[in-house]
Steps between C-alpha positions, in 0.01 A plus 500: 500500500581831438601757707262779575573827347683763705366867524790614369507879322831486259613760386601580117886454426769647233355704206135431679577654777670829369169494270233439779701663783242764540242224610745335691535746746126629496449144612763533793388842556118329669661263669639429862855533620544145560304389218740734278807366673398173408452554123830718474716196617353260275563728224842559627456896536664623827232659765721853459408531170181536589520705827740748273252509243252618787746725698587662105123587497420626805815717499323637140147586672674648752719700305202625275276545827782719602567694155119555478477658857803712494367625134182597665685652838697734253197590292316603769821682683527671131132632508506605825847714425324656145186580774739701718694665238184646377347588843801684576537680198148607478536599881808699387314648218202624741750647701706707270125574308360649830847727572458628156160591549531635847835665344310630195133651667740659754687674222142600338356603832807739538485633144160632524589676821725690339330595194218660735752673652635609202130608388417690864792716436548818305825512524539138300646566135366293158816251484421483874145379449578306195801295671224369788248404175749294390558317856140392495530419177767270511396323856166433346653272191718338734198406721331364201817254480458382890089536532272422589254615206252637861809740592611559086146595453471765748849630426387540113239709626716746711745558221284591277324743785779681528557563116189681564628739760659846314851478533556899396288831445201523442437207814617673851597311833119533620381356178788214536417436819103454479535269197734277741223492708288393318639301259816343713441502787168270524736255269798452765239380744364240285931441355554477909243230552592315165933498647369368848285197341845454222753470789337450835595765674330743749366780405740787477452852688322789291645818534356703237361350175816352494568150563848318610524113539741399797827323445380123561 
């Protein structure tokens, strides 16, 4: 009588194996350690082959894992570096903005101060007069630059008043000085309110019609 058949799983050899080792090792791949051991020293394939073969892969996910998560680490480090490069230049931006404007409205507020004195006094020649024109003239197109269009708009308006006011005979000081009144002067109230809600500031003391903003 025959022997019964063993359970035996054998393995492909020579040119078979190199062709089916793929299947070979998806077989060993579901199976127990001892089961494995088993099958690699019938086919005559050492037991470090294997455990290199497994150490070589898990060293590979590893290494990926670890590429993959450092890639990510410095992306996000880069995005949050680009987020605080722009927060601090558009904080340095506000700030230099706001000196300029505080800079600028102080200049303005000064100007028109002394074109009404210039205007209140007989003694003030043409070239006189004509030389404080051109200082409101000049701070309003420079306020146009730093803005807001609410203080630019109000600014306009003034400059143009003023063209208004006789700068020689037949307009006297009297006549000068009741067109400021009623043309200018109502207009730096409103240009006052306009600078405090641009920069923040308190309002500034009144002496006059005239208005001076306070060194922040």
């Amino acid at each position: 009588m025959s022997p019964p058949p063993t359970n035996v799983l054998a393995l492909p050899t020579g040119s078979g194996c190199q062709r089916r080792g793929g299947d070979a090792w998806s077989i060993i791949a579901i199976m127990d350690l001892a089961g494995i051991a088993a099958i690699l020293a019938l086919a005559g394939i050492p037991v470090s082959v294997l455990l290199g073969r497994w150490q070589m892969r898990t060293a590979l996910a590893q290494a990926r894992e670890s590429h993959r998560t450092a890639m990510e680490v410095a992306e996000a480090n880069h995005r949050s570096a680009l987020e605080l490069a722009r927060r601090g230049a558009e904080a340095e931006r506000d700030r230099w903005l706001l000196e300029a404007r505080r800079a600028e409205y102080r200049f303005f507020q000064n100007a028109l101060g002394q074109l009404r004195r210039a205007l209140s006094s007989q003694a003030t020649t043409e070239e006189e007069l004509r030389a404080a024109y051109d200082d409101v003239h000049d701070s309003s197109h420079r306020i146009a630059e730093v803005g807001p269009d609410e203080v630019h708009s109000i600014v306009d308006v003034i400059r143009r008043q003023c063209y208004t006011i006789p700068i020689s005979w037949p307009g006297s000081v009297e006549q000068r000085m009741e067109l400021w009144t009623e043309t200018v002067a109502p207009l730096r109230v409103e240009l006052d309110a306009a600078i405090r809600a641009a920069v923040g500031s308190p309002s500034p003391p009144v002496q006059g019609d005239t208005l001076h903003l306070r060194r922040p």
